[in-house]
PyMOL Python script that loads the backbone (N, CA, C, O; Angstrom):
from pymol import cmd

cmd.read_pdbstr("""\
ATOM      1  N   UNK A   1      21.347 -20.240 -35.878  1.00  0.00           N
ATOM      2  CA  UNK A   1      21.450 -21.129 -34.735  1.00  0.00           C
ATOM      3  C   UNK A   1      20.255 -22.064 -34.696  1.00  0.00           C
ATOM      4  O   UNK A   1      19.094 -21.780 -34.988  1.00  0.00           O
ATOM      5  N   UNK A   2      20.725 -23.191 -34.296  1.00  0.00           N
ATOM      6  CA  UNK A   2      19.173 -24.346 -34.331  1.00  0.00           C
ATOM      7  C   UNK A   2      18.929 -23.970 -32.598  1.00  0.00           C
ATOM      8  O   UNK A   2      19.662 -23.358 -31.820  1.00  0.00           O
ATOM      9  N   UNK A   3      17.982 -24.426 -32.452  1.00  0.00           N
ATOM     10  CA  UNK A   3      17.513 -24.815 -31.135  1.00  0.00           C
ATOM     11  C   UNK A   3      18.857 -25.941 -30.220  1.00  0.00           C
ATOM     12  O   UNK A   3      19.355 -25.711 -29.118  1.00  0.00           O
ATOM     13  N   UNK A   4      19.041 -26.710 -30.817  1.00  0.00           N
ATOM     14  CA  UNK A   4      19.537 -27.280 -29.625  1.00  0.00           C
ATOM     15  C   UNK A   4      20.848 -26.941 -29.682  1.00  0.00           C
ATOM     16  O   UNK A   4      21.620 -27.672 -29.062  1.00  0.00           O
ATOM     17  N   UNK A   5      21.538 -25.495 -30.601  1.00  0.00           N
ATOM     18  CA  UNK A   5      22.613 -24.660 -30.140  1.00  0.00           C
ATOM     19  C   UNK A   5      22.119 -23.659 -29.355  1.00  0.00           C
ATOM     20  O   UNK A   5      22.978 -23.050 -28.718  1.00  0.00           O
ATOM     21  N   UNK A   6      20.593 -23.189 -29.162  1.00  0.00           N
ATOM     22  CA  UNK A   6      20.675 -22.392 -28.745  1.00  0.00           C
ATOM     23  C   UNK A   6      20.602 -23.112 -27.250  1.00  0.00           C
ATOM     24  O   UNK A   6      21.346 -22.492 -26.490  1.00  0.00           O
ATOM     25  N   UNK A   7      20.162 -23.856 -26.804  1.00  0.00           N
ATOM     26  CA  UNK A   7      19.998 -24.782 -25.884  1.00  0.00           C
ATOM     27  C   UNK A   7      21.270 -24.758 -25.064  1.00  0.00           C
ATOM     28  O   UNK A   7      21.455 -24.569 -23.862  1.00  0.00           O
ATOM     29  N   UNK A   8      22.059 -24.997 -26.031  1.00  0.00           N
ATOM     30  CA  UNK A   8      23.548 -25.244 -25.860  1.00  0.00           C
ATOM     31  C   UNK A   8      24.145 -23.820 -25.026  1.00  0.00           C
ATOM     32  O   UNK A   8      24.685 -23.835 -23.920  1.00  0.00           O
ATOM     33  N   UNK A   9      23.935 -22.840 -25.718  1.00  0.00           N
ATOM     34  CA  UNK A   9      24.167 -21.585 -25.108  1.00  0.00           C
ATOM     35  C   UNK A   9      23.868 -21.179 -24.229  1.00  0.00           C
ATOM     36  O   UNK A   9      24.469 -20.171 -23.858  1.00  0.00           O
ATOM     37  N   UNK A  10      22.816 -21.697 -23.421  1.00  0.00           N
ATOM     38  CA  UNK A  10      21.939 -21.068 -22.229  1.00  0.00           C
ATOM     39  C   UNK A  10      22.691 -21.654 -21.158  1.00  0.00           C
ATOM     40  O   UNK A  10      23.019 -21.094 -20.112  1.00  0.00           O
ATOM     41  N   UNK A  11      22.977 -23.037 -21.572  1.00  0.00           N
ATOM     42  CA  UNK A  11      23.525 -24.052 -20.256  1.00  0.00           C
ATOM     43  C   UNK A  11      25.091 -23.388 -20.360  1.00  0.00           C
ATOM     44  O   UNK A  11      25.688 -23.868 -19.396  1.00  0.00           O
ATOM     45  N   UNK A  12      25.778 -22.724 -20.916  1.00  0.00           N
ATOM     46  CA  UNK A  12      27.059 -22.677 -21.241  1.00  0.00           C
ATOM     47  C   UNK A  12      26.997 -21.343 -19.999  1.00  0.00           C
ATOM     48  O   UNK A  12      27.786 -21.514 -19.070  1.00  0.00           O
ATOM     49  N   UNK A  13      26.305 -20.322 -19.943  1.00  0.00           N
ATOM     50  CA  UNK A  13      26.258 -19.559 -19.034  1.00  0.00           C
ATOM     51  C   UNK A  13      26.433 -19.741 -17.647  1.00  0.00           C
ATOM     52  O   UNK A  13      25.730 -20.621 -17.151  1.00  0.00           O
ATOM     53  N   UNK A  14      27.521 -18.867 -16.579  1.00  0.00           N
ATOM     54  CA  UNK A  14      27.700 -19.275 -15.568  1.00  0.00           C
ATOM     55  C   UNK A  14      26.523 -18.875 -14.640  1.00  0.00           C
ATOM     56  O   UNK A  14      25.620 -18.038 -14.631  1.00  0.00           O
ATOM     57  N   UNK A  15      27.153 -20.266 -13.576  1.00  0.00           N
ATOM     58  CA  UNK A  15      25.692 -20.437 -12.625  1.00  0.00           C
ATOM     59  C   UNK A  15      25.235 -18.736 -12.124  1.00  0.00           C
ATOM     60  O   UNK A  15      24.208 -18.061 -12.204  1.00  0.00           O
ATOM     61  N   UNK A  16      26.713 -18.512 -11.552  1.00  0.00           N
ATOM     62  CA  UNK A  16      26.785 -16.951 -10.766  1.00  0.00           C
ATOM     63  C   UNK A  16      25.742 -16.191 -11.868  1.00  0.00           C
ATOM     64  O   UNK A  16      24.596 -15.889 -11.537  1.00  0.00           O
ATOM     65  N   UNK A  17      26.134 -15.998 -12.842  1.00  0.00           N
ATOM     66  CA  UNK A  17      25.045 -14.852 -14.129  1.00  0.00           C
ATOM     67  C   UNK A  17      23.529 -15.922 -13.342  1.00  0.00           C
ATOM     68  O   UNK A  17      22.701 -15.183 -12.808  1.00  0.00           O
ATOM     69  N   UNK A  18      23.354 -16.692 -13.301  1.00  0.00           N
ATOM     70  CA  UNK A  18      21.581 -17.061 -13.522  1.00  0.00           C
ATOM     71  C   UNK A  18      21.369 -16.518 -11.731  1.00  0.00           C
ATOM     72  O   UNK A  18      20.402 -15.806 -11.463  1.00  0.00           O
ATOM     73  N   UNK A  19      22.141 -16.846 -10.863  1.00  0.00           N
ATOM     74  CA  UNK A  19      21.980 -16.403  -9.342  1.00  0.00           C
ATOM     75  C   UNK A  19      21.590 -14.724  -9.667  1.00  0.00           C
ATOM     76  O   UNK A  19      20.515 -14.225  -9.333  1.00  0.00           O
ATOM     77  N   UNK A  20      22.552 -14.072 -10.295  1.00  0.00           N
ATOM     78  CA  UNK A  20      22.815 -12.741 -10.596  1.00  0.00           C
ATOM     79  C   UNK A  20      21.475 -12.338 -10.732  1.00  0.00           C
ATOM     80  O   UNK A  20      21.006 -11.595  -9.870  1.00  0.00           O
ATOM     81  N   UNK A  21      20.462 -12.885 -12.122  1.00  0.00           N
ATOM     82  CA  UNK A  21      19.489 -12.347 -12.572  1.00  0.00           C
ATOM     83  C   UNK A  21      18.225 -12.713 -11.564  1.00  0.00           C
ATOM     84  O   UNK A  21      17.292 -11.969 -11.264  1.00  0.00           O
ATOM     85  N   UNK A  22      18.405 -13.744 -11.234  1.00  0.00           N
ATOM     86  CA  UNK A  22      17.206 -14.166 -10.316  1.00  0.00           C
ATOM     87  C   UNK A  22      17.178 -13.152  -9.302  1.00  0.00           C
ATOM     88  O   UNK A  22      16.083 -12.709  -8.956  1.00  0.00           O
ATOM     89  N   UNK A  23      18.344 -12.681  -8.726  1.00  0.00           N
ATOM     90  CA  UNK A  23      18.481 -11.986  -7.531  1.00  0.00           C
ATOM     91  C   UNK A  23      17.663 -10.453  -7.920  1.00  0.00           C
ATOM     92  O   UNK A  23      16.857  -9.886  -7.182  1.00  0.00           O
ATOM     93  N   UNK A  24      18.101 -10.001  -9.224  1.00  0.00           N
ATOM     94  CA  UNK A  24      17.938  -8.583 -10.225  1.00  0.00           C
ATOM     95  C   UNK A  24      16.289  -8.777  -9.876  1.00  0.00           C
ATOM     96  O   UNK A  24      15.605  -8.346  -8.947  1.00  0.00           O
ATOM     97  N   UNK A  25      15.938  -9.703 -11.155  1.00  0.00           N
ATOM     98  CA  UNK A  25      14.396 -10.202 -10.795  1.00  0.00           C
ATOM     99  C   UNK A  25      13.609  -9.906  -9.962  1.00  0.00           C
ATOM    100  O   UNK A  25      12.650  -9.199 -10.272  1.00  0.00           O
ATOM    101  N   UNK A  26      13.850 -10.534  -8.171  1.00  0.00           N
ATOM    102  CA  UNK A  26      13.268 -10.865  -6.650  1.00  0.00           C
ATOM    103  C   UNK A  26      12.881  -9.107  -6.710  1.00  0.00           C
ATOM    104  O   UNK A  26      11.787  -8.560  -6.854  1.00  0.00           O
ATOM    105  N   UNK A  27      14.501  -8.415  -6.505  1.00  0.00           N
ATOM    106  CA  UNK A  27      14.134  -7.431  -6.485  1.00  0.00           C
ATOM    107  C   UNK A  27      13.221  -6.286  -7.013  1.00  0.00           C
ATOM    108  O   UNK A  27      12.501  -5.528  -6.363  1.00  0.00           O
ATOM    109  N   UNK A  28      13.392  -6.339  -8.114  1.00  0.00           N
ATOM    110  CA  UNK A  28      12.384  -5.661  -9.255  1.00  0.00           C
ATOM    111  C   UNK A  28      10.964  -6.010  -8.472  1.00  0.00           C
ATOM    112  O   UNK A  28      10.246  -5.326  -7.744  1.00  0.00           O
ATOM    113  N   UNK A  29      10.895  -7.119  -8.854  1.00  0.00           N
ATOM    114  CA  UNK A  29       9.346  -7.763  -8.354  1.00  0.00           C
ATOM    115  C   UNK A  29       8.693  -6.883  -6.826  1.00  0.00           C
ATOM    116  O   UNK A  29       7.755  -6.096  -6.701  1.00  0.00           O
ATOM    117  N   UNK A  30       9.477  -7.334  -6.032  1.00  0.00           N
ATOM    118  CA  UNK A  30       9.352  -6.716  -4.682  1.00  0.00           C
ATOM    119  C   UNK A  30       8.881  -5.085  -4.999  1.00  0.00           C
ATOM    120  O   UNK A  30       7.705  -4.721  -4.974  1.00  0.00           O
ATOM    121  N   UNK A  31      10.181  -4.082  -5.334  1.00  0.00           N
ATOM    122  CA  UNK A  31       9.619  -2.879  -5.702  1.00  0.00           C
ATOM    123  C   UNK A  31       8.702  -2.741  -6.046  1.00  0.00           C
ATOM    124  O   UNK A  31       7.847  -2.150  -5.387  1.00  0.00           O
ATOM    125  N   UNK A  32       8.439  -3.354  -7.524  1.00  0.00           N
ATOM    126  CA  UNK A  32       7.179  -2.985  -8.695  1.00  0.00           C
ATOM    127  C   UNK A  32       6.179  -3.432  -7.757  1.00  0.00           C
ATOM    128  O   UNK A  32       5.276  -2.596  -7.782  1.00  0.00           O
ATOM    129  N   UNK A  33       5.808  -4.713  -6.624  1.00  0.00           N
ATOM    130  CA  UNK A  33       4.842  -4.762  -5.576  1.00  0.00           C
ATOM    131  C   UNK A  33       4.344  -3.839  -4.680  1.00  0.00           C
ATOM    132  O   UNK A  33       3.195  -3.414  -4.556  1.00  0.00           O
ATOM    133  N   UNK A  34       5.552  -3.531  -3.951  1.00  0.00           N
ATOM    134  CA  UNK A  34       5.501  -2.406  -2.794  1.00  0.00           C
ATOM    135  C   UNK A  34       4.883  -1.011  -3.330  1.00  0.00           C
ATOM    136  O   UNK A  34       4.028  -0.375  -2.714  1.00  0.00           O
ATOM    137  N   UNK A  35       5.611  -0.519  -4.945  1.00  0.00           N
ATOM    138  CA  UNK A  35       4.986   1.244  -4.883  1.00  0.00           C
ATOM    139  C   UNK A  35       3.336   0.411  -5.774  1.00  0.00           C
ATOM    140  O   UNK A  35       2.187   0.576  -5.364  1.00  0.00           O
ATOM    141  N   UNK A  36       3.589  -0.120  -6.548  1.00  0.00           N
ATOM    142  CA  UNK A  36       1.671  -0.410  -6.844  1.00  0.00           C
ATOM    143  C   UNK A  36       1.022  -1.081  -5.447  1.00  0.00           C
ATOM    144  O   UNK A  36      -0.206  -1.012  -5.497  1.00  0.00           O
ATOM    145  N   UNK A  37       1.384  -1.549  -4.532  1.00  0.00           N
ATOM    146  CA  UNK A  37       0.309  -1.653  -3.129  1.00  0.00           C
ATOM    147  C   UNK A  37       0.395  -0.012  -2.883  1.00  0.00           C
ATOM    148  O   UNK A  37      -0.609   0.406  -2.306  1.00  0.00           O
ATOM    149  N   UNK A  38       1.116   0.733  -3.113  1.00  0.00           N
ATOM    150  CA  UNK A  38       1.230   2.116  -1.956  1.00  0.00           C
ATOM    151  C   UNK A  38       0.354   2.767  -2.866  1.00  0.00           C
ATOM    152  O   UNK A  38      -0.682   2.985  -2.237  1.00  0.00           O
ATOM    153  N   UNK A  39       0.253   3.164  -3.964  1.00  0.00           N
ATOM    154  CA  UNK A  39      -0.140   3.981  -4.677  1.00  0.00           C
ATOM    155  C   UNK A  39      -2.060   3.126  -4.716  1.00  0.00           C
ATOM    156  O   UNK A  39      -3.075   3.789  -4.498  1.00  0.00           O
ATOM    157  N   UNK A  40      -2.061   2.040  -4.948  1.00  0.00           N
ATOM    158  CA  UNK A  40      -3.155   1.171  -4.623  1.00  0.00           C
ATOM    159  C   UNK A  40      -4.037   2.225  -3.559  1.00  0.00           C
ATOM    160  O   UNK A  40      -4.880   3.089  -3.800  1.00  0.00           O
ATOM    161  N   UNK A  41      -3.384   1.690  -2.178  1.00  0.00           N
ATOM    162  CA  UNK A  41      -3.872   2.251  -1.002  1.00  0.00           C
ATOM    163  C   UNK A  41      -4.174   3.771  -0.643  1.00  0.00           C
ATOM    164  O   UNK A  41      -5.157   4.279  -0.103  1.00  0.00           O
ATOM    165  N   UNK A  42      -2.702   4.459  -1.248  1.00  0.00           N
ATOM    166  CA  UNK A  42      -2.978   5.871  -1.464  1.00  0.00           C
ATOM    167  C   UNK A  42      -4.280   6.475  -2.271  1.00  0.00           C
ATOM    168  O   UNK A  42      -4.812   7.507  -1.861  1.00  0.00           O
ATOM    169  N   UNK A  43      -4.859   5.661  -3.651  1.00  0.00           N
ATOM    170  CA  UNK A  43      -5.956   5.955  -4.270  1.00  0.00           C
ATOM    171  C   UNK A  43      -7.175   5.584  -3.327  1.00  0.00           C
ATOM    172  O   UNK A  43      -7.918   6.515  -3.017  1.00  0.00           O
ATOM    173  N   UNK A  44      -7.424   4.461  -2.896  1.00  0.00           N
ATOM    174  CA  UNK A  44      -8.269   3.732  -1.653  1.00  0.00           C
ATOM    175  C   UNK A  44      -9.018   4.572  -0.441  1.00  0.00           C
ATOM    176  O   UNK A  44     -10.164   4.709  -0.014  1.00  0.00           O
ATOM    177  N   UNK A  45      -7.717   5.041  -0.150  1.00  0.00           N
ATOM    178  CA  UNK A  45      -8.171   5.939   1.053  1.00  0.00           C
ATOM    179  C   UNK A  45      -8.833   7.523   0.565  1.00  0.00           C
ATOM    180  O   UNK A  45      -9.886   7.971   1.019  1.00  0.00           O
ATOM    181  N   UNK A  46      -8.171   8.056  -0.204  1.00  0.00           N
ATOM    182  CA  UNK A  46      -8.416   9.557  -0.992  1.00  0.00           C
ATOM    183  C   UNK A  46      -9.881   9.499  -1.705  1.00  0.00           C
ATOM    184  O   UNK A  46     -10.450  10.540  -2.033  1.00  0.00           O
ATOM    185  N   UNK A  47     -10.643   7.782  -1.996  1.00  0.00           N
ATOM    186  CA  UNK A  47     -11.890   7.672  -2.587  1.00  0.00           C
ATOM    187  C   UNK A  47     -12.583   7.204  -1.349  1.00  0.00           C
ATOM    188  O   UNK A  47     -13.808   7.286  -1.431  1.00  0.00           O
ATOM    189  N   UNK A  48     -12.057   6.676  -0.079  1.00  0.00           N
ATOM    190  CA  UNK A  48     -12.643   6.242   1.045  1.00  0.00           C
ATOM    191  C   UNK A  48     -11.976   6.222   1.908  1.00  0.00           C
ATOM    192  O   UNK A  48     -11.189   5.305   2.140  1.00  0.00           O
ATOM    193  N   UNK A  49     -12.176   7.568   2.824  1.00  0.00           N
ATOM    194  CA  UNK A  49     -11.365   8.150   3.969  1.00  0.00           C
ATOM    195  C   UNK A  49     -12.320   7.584   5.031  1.00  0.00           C
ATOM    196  O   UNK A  49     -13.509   7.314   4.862  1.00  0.00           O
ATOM    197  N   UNK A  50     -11.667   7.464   6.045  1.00  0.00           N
ATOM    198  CA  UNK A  50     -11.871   6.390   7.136  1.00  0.00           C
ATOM    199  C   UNK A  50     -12.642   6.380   7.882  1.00  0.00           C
ATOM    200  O   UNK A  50     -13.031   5.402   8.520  1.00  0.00           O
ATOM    201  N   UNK A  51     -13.265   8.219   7.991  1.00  0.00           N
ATOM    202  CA  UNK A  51     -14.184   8.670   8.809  1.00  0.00           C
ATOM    203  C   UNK A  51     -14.491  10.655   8.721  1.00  0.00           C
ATOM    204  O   UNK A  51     -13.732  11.617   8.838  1.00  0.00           O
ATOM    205  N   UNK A  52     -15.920  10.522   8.472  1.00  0.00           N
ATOM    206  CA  UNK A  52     -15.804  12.089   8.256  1.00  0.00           C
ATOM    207  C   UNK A  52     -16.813  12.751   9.686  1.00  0.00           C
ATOM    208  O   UNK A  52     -17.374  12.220  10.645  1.00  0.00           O
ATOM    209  N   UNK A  53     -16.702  13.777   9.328  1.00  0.00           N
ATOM    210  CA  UNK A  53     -17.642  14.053  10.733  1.00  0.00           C
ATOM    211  C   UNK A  53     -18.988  13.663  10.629  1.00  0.00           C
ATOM    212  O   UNK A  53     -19.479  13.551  11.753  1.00  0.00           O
ATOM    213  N   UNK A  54     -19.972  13.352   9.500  1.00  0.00           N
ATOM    214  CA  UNK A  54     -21.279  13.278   9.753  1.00  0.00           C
ATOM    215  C   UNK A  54     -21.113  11.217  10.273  1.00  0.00           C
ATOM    216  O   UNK A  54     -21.841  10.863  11.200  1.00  0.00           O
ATOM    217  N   UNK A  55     -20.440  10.425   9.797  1.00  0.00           N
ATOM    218  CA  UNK A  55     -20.052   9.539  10.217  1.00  0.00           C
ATOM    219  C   UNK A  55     -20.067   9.733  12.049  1.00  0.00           C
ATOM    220  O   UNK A  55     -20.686   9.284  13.014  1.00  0.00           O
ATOM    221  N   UNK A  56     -19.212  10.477  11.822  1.00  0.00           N
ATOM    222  CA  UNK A  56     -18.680  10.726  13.633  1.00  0.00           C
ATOM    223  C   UNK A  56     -20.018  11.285  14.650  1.00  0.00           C
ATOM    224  O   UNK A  56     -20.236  11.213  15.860  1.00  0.00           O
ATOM    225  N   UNK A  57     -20.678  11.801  13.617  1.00  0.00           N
ATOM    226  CA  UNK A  57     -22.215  12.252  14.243  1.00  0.00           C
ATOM    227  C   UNK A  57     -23.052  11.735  14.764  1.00  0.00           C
ATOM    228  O   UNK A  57     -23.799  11.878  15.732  1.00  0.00           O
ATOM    229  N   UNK A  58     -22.770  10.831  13.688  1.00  0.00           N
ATOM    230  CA  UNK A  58     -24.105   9.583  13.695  1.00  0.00           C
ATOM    231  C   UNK A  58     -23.404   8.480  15.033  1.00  0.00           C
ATOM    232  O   UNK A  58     -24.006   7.960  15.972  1.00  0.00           O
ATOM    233  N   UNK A  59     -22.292   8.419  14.754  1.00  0.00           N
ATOM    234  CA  UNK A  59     -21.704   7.572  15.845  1.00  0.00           C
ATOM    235  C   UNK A  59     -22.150   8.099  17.336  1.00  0.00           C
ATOM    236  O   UNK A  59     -22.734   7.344  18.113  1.00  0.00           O
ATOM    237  N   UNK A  60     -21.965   8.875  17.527  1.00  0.00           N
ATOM    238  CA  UNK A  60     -21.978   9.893  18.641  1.00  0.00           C
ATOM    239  C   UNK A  60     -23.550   9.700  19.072  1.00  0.00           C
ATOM    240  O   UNK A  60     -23.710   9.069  20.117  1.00  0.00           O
ATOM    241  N   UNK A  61     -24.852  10.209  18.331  1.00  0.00           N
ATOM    242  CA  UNK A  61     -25.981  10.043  18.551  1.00  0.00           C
ATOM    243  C   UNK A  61     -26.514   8.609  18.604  1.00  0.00           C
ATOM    244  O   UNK A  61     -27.710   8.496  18.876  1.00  0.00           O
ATOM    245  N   UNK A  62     -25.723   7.369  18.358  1.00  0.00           N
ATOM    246  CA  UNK A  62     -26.310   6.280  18.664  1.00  0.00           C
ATOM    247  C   UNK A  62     -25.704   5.813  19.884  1.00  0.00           C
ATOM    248  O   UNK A  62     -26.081   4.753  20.382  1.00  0.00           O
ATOM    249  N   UNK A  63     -24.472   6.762  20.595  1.00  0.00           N
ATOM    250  CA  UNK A  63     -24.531   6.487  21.833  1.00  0.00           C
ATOM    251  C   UNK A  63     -24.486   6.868  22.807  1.00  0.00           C
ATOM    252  O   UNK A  63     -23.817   6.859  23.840  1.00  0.00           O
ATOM    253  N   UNK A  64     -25.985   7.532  22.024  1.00  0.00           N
ATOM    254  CA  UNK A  64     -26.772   8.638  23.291  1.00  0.00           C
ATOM    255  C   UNK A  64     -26.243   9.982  23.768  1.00  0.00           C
ATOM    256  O   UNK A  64     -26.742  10.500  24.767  1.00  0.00           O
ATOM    257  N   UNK A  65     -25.113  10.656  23.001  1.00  0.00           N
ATOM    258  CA  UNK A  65     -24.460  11.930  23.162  1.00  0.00           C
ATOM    259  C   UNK A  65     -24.699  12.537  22.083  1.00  0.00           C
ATOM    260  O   UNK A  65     -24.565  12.157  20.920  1.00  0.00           O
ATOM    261  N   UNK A  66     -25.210  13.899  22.679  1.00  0.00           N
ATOM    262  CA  UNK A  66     -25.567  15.191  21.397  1.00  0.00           C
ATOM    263  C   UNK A  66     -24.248  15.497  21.016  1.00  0.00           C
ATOM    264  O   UNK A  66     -23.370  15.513  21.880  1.00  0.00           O
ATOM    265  N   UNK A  67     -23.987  15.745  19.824  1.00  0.00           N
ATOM    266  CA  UNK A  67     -22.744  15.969  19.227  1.00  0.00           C
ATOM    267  C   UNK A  67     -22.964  17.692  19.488  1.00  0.00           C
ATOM    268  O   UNK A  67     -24.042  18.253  19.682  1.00  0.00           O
ATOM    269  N   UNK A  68     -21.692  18.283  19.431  1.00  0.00           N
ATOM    270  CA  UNK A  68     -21.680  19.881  19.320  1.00  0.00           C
ATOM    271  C   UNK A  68     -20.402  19.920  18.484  1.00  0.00           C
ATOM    272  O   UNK A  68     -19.481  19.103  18.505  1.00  0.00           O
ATOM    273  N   UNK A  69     -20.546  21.250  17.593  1.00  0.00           N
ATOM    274  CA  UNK A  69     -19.695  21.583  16.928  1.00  0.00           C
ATOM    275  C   UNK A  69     -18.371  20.825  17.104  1.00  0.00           C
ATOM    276  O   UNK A  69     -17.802  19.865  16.584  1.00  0.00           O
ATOM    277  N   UNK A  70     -18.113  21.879  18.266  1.00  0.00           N
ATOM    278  CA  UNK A  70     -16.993  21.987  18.806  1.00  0.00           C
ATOM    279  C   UNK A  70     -16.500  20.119  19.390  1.00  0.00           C
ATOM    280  O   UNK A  70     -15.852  19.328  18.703  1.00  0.00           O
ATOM    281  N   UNK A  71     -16.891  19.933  20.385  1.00  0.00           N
ATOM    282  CA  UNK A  71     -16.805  17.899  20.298  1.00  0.00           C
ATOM    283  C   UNK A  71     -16.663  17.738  19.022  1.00  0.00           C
ATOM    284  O   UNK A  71     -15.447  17.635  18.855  1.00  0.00           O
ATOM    285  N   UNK A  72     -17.288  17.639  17.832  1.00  0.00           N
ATOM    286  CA  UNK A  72     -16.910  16.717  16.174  1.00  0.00           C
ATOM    287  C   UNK A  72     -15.797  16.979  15.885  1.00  0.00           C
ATOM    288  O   UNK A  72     -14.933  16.197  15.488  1.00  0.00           O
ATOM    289  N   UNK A  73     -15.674  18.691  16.149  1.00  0.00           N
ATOM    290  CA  UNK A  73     -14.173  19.334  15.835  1.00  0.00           C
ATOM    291  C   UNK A  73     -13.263  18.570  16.755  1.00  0.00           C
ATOM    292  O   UNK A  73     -12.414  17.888  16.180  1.00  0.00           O
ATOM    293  N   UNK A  74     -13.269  18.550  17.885  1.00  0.00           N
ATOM    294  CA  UNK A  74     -11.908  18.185  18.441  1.00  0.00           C
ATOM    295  C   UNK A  74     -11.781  16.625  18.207  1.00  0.00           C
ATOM    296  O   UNK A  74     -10.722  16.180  17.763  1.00  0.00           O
ATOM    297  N   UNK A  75     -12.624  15.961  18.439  1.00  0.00           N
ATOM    298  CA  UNK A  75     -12.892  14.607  17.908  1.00  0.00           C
ATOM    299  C   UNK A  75     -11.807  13.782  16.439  1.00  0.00           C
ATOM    300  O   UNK A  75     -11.071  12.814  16.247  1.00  0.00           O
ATOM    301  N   UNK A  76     -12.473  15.169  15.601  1.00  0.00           N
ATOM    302  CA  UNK A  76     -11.592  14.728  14.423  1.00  0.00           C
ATOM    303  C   UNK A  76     -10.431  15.347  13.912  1.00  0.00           C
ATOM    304  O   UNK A  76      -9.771  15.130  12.896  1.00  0.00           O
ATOM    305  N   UNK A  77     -10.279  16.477  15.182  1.00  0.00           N
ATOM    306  CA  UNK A  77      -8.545  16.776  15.364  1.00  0.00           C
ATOM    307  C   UNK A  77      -7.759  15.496  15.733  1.00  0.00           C
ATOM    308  O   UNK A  77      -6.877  14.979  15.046  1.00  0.00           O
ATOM    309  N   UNK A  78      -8.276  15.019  17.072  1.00  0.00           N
ATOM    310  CA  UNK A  78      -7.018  14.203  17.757  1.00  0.00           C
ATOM    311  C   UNK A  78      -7.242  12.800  16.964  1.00  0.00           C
ATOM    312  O   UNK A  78      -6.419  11.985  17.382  1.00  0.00           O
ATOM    313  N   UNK A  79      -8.071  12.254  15.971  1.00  0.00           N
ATOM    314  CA  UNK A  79      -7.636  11.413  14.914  1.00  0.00           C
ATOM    315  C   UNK A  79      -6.977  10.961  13.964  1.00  0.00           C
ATOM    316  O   UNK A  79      -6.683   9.833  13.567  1.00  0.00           O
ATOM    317  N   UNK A  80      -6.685  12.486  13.492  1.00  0.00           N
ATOM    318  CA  UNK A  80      -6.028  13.137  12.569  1.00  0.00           C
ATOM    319  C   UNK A  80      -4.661  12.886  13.131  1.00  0.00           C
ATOM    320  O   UNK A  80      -3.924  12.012  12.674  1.00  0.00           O
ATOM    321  N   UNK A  81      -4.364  13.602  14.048  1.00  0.00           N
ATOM    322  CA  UNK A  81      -3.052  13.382  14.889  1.00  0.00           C
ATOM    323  C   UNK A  81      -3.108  12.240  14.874  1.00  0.00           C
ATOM    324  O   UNK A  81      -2.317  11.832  14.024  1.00  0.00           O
ATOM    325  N   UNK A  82      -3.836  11.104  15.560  1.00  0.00           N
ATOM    326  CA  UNK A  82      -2.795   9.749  15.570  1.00  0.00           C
ATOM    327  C   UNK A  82      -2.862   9.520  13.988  1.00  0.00           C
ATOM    328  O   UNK A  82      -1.791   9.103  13.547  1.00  0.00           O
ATOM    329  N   UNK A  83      -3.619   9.650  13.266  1.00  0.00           N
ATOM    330  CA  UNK A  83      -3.145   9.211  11.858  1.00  0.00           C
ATOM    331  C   UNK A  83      -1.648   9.690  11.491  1.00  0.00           C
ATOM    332  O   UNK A  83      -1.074   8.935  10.707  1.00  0.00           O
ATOM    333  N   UNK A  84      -0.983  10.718  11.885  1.00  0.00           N
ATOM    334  CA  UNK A  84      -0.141  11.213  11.048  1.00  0.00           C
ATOM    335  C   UNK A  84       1.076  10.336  11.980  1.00  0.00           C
ATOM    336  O   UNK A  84       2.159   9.989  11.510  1.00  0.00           O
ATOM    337  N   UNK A  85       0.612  10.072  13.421  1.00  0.00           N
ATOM    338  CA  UNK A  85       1.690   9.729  14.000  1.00  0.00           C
ATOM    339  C   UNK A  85       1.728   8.351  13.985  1.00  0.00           C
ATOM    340  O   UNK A  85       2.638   7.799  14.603  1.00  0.00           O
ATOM    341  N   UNK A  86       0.918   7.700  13.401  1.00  0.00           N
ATOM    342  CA  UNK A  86       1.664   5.925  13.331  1.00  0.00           C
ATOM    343  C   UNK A  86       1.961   5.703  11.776  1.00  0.00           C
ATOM    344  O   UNK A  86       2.452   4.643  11.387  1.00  0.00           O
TER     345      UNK A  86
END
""", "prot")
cmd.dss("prot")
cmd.show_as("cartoon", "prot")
cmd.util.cbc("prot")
cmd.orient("prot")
C-alpha cells in the first residue's frame, strides 16, 4: 500500500467507527486518570497523614491548654470518625 492508499483507507471509514473510538478513548483516559489520582493520593496520605498526636500536642500547648492523655486520645478519636464519615 502507498501512503496515499493508505490515506485513502482511513477516510473510507465510517464517521460512527471514529465517534465510536473517540468515545472508547474519553473513557479510558478518564479511568486511567481517576484510579492513578486515587492511588496517587492513597500513597500521599499513608507517607503524610494529616495529623498525629504529637502534632495535636503541640497544637494544644500553643493554645495555652495542657494536653492529657486522655484529651489527645479522644481528640484523635472523633477525627478519625469524621474522616471515615465524609
Amino acid at each position: 500500500m502507498t501512503s496515499s492508499e493508505e490515506e485513502h483507507a482511513l477516510a473510507n471509514i465510517a464517521p460512527w467507527i471514529w465517534i465510536l473510538i473517540i468515545i472508547v478513548v474519553a473513557i479510558a483516559s478518564a479511568l486511567a486518570g481517576f484510579f492513578g489520582a486515587r492511588k496517587y493520593m492513597q500513597n500521599y496520605l499513608k507517607d503524610n497523614p494529616p495529623i498525629n498526636e504529637d502534632q495535636l500536642r503541640a497544637m494544644m500547648l500553643q493554645m495555652g491548654q495542657k494536653p492529657s492523655q486522655r484529651k489527645l486520645h479522644q481528640m484523635m478519636t472523633a477525627m478519625k470518625q469524621n474522616a471515615h464519615e465524609k
